[in-house]
C-alpha positions as CSV (number, residue, x, y, z in Angstrom):
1,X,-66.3,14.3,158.1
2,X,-69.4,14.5,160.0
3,X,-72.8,12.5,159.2
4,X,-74.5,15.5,157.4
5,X,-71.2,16.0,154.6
6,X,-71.5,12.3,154.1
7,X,-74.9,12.0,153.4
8,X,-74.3,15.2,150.8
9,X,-72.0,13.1,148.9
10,X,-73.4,9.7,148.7
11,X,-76.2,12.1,147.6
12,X,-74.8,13.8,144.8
13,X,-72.9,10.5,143.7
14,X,-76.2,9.1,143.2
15,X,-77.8,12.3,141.7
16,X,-74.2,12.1,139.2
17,X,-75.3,8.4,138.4
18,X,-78.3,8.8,137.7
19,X,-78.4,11.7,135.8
20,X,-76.1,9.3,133.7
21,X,-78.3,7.0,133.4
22,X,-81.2,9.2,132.3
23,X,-79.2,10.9,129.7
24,X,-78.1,7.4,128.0
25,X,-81.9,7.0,128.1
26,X,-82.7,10.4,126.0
27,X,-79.8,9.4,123.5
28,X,-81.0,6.2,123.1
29,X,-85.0,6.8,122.8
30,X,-84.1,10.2,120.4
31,X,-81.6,8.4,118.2
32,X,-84.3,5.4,118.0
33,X,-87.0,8.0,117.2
34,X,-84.6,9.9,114.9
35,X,-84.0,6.7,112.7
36,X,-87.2,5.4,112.9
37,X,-88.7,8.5,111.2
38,X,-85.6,9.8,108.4
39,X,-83.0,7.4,107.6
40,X,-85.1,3.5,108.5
41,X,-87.9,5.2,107.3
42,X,-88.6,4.9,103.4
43,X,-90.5,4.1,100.6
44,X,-90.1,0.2,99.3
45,X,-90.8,-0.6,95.7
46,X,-91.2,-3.6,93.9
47,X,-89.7,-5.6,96.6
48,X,-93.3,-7.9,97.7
49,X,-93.2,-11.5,97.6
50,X,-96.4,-13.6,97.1
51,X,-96.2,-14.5,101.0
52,X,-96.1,-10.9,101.5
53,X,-99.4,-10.0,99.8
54,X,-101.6,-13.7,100.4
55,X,-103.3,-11.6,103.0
56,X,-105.0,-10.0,100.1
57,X,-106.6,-12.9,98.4
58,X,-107.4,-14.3,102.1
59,X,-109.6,-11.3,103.1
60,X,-111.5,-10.8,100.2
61,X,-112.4,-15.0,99.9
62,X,-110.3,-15.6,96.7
63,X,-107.2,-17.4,98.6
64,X,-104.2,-17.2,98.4
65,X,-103.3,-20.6,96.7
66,X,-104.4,-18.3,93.2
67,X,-101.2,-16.1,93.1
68,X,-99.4,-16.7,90.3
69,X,-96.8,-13.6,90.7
70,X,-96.5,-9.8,93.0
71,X,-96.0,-7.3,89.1
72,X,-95.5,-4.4,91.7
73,X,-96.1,-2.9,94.9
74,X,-95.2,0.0,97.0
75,X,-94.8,0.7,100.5
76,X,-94.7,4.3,101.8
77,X,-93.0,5.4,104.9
78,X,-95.2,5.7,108.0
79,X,-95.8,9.2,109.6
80,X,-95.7,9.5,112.8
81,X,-99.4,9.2,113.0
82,X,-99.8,5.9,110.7
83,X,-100.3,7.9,107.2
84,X,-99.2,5.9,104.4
85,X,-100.3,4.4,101.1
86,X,-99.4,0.6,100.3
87,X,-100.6,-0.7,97.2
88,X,-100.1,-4.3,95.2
89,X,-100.5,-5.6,91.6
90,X,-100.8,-9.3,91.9
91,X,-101.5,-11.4,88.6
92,X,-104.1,-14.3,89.7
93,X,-104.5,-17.6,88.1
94,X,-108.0,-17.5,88.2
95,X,-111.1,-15.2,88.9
96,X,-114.8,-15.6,87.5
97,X,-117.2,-12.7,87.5
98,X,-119.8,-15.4,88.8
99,X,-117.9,-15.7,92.4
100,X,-118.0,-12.3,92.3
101,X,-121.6,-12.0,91.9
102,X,-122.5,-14.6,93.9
103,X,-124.1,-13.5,97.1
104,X,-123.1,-16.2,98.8
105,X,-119.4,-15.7,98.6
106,X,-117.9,-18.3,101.6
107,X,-119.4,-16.0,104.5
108,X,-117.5,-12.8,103.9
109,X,-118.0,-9.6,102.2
110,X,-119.7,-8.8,99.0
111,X,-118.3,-7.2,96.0
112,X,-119.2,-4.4,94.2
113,X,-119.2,-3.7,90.4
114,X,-117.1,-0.6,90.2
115,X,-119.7,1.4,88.4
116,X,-122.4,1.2,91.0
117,X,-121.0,1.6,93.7
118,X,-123.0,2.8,97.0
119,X,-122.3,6.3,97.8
120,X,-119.5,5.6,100.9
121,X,-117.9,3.3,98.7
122,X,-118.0,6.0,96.0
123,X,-116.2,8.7,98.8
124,X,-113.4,5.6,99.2
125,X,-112.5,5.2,95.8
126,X,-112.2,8.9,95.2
127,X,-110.1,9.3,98.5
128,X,-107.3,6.1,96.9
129,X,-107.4,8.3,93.7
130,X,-105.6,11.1,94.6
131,X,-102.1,9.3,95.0
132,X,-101.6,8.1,91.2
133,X,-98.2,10.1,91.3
134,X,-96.9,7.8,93.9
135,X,-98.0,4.8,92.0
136,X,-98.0,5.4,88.3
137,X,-98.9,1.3,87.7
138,X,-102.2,1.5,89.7
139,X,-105.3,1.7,87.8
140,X,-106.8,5.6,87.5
141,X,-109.7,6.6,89.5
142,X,-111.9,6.6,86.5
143,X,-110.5,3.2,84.8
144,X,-111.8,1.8,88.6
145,X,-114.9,2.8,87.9
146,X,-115.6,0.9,84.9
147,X,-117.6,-2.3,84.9
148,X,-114.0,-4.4,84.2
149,X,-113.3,-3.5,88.0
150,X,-115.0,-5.3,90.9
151,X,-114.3,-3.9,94.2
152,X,-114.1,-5.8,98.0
153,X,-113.8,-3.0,100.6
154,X,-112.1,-4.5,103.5
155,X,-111.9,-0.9,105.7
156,X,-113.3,2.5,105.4
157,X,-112.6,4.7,108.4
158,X,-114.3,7.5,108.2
159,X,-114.2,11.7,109.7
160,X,-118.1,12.1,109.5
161,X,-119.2,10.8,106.0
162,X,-115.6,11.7,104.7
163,X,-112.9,8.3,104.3
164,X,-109.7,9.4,105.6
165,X,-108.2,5.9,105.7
166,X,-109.4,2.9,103.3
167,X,-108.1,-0.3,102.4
168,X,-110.1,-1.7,99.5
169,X,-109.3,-5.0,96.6
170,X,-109.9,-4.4,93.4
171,X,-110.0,-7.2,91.0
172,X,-110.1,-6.8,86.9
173,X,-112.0,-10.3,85.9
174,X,-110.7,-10.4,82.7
175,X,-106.9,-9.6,82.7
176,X,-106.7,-11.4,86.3
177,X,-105.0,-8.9,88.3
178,X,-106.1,-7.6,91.5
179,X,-105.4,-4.5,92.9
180,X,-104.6,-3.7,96.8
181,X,-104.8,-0.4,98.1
182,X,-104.2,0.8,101.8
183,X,-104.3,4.8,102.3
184,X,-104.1,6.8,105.3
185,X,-104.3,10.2,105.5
């Protein structure tokens, strides 16, 4: 066997190897994508715990040490471009319209009385209403938009003035709930 016949197959035993190699690659990454988006993939209901959903009462300013119990929640599959809709009922121990009112409110956000809201915060809460099929539990669009509901909006992305993704806490004073909503579209 001359030099040249060698090379040609130490050459093709490499090519052999790795062409191994990269198709145990394209198995692994498909079947990882395949899973991913069908079978690991679903919708979770009713299966929050309060350490789950503190984040909630943290953001707005309420803390979390208020939970008293998760009533529901529901968490959508994620498209491959991050659409989903999360959403949380979480009974509180305590809420006072007058933290809510207060300007002051420990250094973070404001919230809004539900029926005056300012016109991008309008656009959000109409975007969140259109999934009430998905989650039956979750107040209507117009019961939001009474003066029972307070609203914190923690995120409004928007496409021009339109909201295509939103994550805004709604809290109803008097029955001490608050309501969590993330929605991408």
């Amino acid at each position: 066997m001359n030099f040249k016949q060698k090379l040609f197959k130490i050459s093709r035993q490499l090519l052999t190897i790795w062409g191994g190699i990269s198709l145990l690659g394209v198995i692994i990454i498909g079947g990882y994508l395949f899973y991913s988006m069908t079978l690991g993939n679903t919708n979770i209901e009713d299966n929050a715990t309060t350490s789950d959903v503190r984040f909630v009462l943290n953001w707005c300013g309420l803390g979390d040490q208020r939970i008293d119990k998760v009533l529901k929640s529901y968490t959508s599959a994620r498209s491959f471009t991050g659409d989903h809709l999360d959403a949380y009922a979480i009974k509180i121990t305590n809420v006072t319209i007058d933290e809510l009112t207060s300007k002051s409110n420990n250094g973070v956000g404001l919230w809004y009385r539900a029926d005056s809201l300012p016109t991008i915060l309008d656009e959000a809460v109409t975007f969140i209403g259109g999934w009430q099929h998905e989650t039956p539990w979750f107040p209507t669009e117009d019961s939001l938009r009474t003066k029972d509901f307070y609203v914190y909006p923690w995120s409004i992305y928007c496409h021009g003035v339109t909201p295509t993704a939103t994550e805004l806490i709604f809290v109803k004073p008097k029955e001490k709930m608050v309501y969590y909503v993330s929605a991408k579209m």
